[in-house]
C-alpha positions in Angstrom: 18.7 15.1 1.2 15.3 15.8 0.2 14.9 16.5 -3.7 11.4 17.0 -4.2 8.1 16.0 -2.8 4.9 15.7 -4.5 1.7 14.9 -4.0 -0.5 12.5 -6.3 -3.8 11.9 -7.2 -6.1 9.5 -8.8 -5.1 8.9 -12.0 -1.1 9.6 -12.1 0.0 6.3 -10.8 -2.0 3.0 -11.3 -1.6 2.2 -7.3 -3.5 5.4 -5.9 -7.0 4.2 -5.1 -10.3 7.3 -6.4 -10.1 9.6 -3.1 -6.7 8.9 -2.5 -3.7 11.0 -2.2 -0.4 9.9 -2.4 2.5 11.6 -1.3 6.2 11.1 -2.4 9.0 12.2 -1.3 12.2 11.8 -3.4 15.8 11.7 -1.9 18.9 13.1 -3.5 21.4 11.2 -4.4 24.7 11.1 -7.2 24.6 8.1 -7.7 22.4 4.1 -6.7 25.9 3.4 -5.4 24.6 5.7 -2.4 21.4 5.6 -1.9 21.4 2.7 0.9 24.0 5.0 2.6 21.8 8.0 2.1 18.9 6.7 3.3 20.7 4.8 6.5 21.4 8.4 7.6 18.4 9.7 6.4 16.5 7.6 8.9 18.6 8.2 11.7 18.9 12.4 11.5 15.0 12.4 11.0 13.8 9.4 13.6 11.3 11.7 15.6 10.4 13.6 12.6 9.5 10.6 10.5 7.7 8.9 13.7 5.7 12.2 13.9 5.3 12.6 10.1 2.7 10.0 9.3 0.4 10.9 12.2 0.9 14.6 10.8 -0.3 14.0 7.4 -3.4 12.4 8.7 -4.6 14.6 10.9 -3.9 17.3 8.3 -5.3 15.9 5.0 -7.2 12.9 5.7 -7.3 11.5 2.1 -3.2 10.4 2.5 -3.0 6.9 2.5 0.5 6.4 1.6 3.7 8.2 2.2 6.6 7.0 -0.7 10.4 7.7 0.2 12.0 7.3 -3.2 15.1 8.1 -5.2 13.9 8.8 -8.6 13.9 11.3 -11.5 10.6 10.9 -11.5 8.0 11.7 -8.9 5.0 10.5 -10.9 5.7 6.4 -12.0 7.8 6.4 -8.6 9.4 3.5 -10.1 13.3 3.0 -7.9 16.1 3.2 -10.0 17.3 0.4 -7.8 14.9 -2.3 -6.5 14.7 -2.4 -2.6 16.1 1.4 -1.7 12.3 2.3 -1.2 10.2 2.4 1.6 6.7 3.5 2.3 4.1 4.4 5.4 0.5 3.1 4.7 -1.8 5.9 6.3 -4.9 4.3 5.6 -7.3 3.4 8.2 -4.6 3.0 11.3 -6.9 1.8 13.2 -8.0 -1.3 11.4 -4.1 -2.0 11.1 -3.6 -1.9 14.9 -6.6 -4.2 15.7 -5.1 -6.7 13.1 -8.5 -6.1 10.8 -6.5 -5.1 7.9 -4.0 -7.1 5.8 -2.0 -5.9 2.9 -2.1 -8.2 -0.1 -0.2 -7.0 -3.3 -2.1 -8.5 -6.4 -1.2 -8.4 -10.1 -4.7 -7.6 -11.3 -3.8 -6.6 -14.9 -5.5 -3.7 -16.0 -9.4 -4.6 -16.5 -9.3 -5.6 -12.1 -8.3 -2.0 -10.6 -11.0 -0.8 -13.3 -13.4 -2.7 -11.8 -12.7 -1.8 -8.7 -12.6 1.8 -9.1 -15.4 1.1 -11.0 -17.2 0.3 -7.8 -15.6 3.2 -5.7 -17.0 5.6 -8.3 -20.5 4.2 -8.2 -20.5 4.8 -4.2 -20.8 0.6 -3.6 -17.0 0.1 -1.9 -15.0 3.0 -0.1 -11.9 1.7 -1.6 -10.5 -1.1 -3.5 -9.9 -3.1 -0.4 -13.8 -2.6 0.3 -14.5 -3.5 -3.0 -12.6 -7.0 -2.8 -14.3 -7.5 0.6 -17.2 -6.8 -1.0 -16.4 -9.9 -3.6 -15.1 -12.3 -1.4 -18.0 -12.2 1.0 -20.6 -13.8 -1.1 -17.9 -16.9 -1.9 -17.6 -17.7 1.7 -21.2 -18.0 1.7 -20.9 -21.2 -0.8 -21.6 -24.6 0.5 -18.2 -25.3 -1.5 -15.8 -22.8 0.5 -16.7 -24.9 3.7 -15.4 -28.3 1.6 -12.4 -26.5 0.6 -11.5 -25.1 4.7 -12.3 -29.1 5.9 -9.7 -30.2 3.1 -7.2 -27.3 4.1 -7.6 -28.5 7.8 -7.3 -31.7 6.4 -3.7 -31.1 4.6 -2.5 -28.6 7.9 -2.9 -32.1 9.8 -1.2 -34.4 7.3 1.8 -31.9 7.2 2.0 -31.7 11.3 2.5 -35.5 11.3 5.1 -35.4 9.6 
């Protein structure tokens, strides 16, 4: 079932974060007519082992922060031939994911934001791009403004209950 597995660095897919590692693991298949079928079973003769395999990674090579189960030709975009027969493990800080400190946001930054951001990684200011938006949103919370615009939130969350 397994085709190939690879593992990817900074700089071979626009996602993976400086310091990160990526690995992906792609799944044979003849044909996208097959692949939900595949992967159904794929799941279910590898439960333990995939429960296991995160934790695995982790304690073996820190620097894993995501594990990508794909069907593809090819391991580097990891683009799916077929929208939605994907799925991926986020090993990044599982911690901060358990205590609810961590939320995934997907953002279309077009290509100058993950520059800046890396940008910040490699000059040692933010640990990773999530720091590094942390790092940019803390000072606007610190505006006299941001405190109007939670009142007029509040203010809107109210209207909408009434009704």
């Amino acid at each position: 079932m397994i085709k190939q597995a690879v593992l990817l660095r900074y700089g071979d897919d626009p996602e993976i974060e400086p310091g990160e590692l990526v690995v992906r693991v792609l799944l044979r298949a003849d044909r996208p007519e097959d692949y939900e079928q595949i992967m159904l079973a794929f799941e279910r003769d590898h439960q333990a082992a995939l429960e296991e395999f995160p934790r695995y990674l982790a304690d073996k090579l820190r620097e894993i922060s995501l594990v990508d189960f794909i069907f593809n030709h090819d391991p580097v975009t990891g683009e799916s031939e077929v929208p939605g027969t994907e799925w991926s493990w986020r090993l990044a800080d599982p911690r901060a994911w358990e205590l609810g400190e961590a939320t995934c946001v997907h953002a279309r930054l077009g290509p100058a934001g993950p520059e800046t951001l890396d940008t910040l990684i490699m000059a040692s200011i933010a640990d990773n791009r999530a720091d590094a938006i942390r790092l940019v949103l803390a000072p606007f919370r610190q505006q006299p403004e941001y405190e109007q615009f939670r009142e007029r939130v509040r203010e809107i969350d109210r209207l909408r209950a009434e009704f």
